[in-house]
Every structure is written in C-alpha cells, then in structure tokens.
C-alpha positions as CSV (number, residue, x, y, z in Angstrom):
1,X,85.8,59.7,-14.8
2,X,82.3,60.4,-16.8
3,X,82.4,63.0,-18.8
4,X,80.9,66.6,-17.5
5,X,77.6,68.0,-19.1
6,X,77.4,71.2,-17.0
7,X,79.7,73.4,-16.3
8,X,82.2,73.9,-13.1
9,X,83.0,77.7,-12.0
10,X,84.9,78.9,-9.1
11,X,86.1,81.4,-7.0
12,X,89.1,82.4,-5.1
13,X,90.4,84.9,-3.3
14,X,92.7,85.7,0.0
15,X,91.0,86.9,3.3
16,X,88.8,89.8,3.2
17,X,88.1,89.4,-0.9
18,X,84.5,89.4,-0.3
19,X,83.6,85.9,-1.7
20,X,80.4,85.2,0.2
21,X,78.6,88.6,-1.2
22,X,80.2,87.8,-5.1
23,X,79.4,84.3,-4.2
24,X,75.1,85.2,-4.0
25,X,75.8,87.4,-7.0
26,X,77.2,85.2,-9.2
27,X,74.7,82.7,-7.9
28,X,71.9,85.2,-8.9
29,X,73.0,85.8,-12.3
30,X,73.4,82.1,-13.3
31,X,69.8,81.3,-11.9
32,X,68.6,84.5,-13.5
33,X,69.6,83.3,-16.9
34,X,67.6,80.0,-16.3
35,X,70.5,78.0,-15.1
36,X,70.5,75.6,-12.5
37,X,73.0,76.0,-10.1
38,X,74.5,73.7,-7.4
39,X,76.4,75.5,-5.2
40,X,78.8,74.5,-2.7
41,X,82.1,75.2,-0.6
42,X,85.9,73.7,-0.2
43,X,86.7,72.5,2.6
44,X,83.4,71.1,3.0
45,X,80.2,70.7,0.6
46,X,79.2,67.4,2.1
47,X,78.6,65.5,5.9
48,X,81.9,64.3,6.2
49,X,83.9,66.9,4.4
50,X,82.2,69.8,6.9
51,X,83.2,67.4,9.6
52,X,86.9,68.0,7.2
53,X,86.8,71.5,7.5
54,X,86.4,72.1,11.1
55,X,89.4,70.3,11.5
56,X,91.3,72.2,9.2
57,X,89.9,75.9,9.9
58,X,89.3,75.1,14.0
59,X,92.1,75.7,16.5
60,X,91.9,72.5,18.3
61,X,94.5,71.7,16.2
62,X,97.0,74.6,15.7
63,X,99.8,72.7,15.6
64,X,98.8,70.7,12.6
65,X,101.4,68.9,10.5
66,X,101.0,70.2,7.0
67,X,101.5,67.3,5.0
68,X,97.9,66.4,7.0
69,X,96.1,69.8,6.1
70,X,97.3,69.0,2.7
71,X,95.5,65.4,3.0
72,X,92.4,66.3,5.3
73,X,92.0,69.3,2.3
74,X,92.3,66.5,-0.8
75,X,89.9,64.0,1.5
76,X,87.4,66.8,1.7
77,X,87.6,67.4,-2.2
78,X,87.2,63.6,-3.2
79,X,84.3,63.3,-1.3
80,X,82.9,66.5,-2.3
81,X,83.5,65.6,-6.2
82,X,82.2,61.6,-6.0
83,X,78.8,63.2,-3.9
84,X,78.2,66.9,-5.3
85,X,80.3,67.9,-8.3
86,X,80.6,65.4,-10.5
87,X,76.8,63.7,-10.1
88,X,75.4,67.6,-10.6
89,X,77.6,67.8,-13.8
90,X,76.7,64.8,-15.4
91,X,73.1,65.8,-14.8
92,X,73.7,69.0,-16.6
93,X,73.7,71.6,-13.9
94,X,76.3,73.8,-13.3
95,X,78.2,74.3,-10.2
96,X,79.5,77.5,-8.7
97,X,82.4,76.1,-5.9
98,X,83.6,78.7,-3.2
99,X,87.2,77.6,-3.5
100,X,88.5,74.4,-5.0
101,X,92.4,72.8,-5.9
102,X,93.4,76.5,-6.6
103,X,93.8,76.9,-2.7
104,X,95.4,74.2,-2.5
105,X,98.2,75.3,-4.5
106,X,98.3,79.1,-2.9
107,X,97.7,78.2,0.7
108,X,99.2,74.5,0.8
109,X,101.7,75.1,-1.6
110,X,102.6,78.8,-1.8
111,X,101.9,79.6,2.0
112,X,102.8,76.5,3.9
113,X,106.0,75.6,1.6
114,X,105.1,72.6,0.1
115,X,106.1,71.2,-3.4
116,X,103.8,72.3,-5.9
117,X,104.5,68.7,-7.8
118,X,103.1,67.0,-4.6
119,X,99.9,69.1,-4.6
120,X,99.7,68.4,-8.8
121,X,100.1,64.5,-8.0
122,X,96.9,64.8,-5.8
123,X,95.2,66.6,-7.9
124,X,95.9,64.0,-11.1
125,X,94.8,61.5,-8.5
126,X,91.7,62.5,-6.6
127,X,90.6,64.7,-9.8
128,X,91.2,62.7,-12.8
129,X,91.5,66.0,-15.3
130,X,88.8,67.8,-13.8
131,X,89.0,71.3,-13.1
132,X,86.9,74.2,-13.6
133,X,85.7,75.8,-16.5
134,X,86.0,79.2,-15.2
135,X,87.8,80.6,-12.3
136,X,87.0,84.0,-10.9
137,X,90.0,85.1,-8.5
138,X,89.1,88.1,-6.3
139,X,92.0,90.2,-6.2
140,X,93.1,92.9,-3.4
141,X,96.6,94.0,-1.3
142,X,96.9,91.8,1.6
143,X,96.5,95.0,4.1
144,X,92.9,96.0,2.5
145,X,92.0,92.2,2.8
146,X,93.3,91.4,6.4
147,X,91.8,94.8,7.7
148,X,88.4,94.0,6.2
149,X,88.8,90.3,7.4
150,X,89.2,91.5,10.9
151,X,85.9,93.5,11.3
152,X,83.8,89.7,10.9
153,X,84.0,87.2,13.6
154,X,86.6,85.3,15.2
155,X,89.5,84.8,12.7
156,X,90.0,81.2,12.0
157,X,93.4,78.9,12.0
158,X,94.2,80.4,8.5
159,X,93.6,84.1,9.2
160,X,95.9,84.1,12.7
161,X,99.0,83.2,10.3
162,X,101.4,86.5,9.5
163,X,101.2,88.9,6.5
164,X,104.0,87.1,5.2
165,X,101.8,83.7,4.5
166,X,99.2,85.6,2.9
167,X,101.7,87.8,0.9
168,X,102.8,84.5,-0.2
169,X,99.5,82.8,-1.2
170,X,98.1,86.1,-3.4
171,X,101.9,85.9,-5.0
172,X,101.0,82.1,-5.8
173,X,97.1,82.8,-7.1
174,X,99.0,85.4,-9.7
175,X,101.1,82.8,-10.5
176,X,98.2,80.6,-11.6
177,X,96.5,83.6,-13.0
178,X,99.2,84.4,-15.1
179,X,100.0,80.7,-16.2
180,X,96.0,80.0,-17.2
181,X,94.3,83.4,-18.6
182,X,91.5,81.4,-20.6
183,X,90.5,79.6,-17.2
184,X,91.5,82.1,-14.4
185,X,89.9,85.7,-14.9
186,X,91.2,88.3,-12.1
187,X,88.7,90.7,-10.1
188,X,89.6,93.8,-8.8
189,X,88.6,93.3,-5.2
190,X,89.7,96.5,-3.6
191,X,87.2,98.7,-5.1
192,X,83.7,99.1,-4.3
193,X,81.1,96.3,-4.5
194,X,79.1,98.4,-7.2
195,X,82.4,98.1,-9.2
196,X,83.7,94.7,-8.3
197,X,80.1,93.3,-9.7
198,X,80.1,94.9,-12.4
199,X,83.5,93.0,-13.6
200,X,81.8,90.1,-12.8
201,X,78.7,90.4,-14.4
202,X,80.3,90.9,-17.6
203,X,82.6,87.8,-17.0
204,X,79.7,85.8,-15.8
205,X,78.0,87.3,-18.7
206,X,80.3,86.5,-21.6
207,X,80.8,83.2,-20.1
208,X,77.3,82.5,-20.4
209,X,76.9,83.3,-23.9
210,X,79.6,81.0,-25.3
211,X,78.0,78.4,-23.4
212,X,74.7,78.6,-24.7
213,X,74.6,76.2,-27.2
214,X,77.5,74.3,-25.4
C-alpha cells in the first residue's frame, strides 16, 4: 500500500450522537486552517459503495445474514479506500470519514456477536495497516441517543434493533477507546452543542498543531 501524505480522521458515535452537525464543524475548522479536506461517509463514499449502503441500512432486507452485512460493509470500505481515501492521501489532503472499521468492530462485532478476530482479519486484508490518525468518538447514554434519534426521519435497519444491541455497541466503542487513547479521543455527546464543539475544537485544534510541519 503507498504510503499516506495527508492525514485520515474519523468519527464515530451510536444513534443520536450528533455526527452530521460535528461532522460540518470539524469540516469547517480543518478548511479554516487552510487544509484541504476530502470528506466522505462508511457505508458508502463512492457509486458502488452507496449502492452498498442501501443494502445494508434499507429494510428490503431485514433478515440479512450477518456474516453478509459484515462482507457488504468490508466491500464498501475497499472500494471507498482504492477510489477516495487513499488517492486523496497520497495527494496530501486530508480526509475527515463519517464512520470507518471502528463500526465495524462495535456494530458487527460487539452488536451482532461476531468474532472480533474475524473483523481484525478483514481489516489486515482490505486495509493493509491503514487506519486513522485520529478518531473522535461521540459519546452519550443509549436512552439520550435513541430519543434524539427518533425525532429525525424514518429509523433505518440499524436503529429498529433493541436497546440491548446499542448498549452493546457503545460498551464495544469504550472498549476501543480504552485500548487506543493516542488514536481514539472520547466526546461528551450528551451535553449541549455549544459544549460538545468546544471539546472538539480543542482536539481538532491540538491535532492540527502537531501536524503542522508533519
């Protein structure tokens, strides 16, 4: 794989986190700082992987076999890194990814059950080393999420699932939280937006400034 010029950040969170609004924030303060920013989505980001993600988030197929979400989501991703991430990298821009392998791991692995050694062979395959240079994870009680996640439109095939599942997959983003600190920086989600971007700027921020001369 050819080595990355720019730099790869992401976000996470469970429903109701507020990604897309930190999302344009974060977006905003790169670009703001002269950086040039791609920025794109998982599932998704190219043609074929938004023809991935309706699949994966539409109910046409409810009944879905999870070893095949777990494919159709590591499909999506190596056509999103041989078309997007990795040409905008090499060309030293930076990317800023709404979701990328760390779902995998909390909704795939921690949520559906599966073996988390499964999801790291995929990853070593389809990613080659790769992951991001920084990882902001949103951070709120499944109830505060869910209830904000219900006031938007229809809920998709991932938001129908039971408080359990999503009690699970924050349980398995802590996990990775806990296991990576350099990489993975927790937000405090369940206060207000004011206070939430203000954590973020200074992340973004501080991130920024060691990269400067990078």
């Amino acid at each position: 794989m050819t080595v990355k010029k720019g730099k790869f950040i992401t976000v996470e969170g469970g429903e109701g986190a507020g990604k897309s609004s930190n999302l344009a924030f974060i977006r905003d303060l790169l670009e703001q700082s002269g950086i040039e920013v791609v920025f794109t989505r998982e599932p998704g980001g190219t043609a074929l992987g938004e023809d991935i993600r309706d699949l994966l988030l539409g109910h046409k197929h409810t009944g879905m076999a999870r070893d095949t979400e777990l494919l159709l989501m590591f499909a999506a991703r190596a056509e999103h890194l041989a078309r997007i991430i990795l040409p905008a990298l090499n060309a030293g821009k930076w990317v800023l990814c709404d979701r990328f392998t760390d779902a995998s791991y909390a909704y795939q692995g921690g949520g559906r059950g599966i073996d988390m050694s499964r999801i790291g062979a995929l990853e070593t395959w389809v990613q080659q080393g790769l992951k991001p240079d920084l990882t902001l994870l949103l951070d709120l009680p499944i109830e505060t999420g869910l209830d904000r996640a219900g006031q938007r439109s229809e809920p998709d095939r991932f938001e129908v699932e039971q408080r359990a599942f999503f009690e699970r997959v924050r349980a398995t983003y802590l996990d990775i939280a806990q296991a990576e600190t350099q990489r993975v920086h927790i937000v405090d989600a369940a206060v207000p937006l004011t206070q939430v971007q203000q954590q973020i700027e200074q992340v973004i921020g501080q991130f920024i400034q060691e990269n400067s001369n990078a």
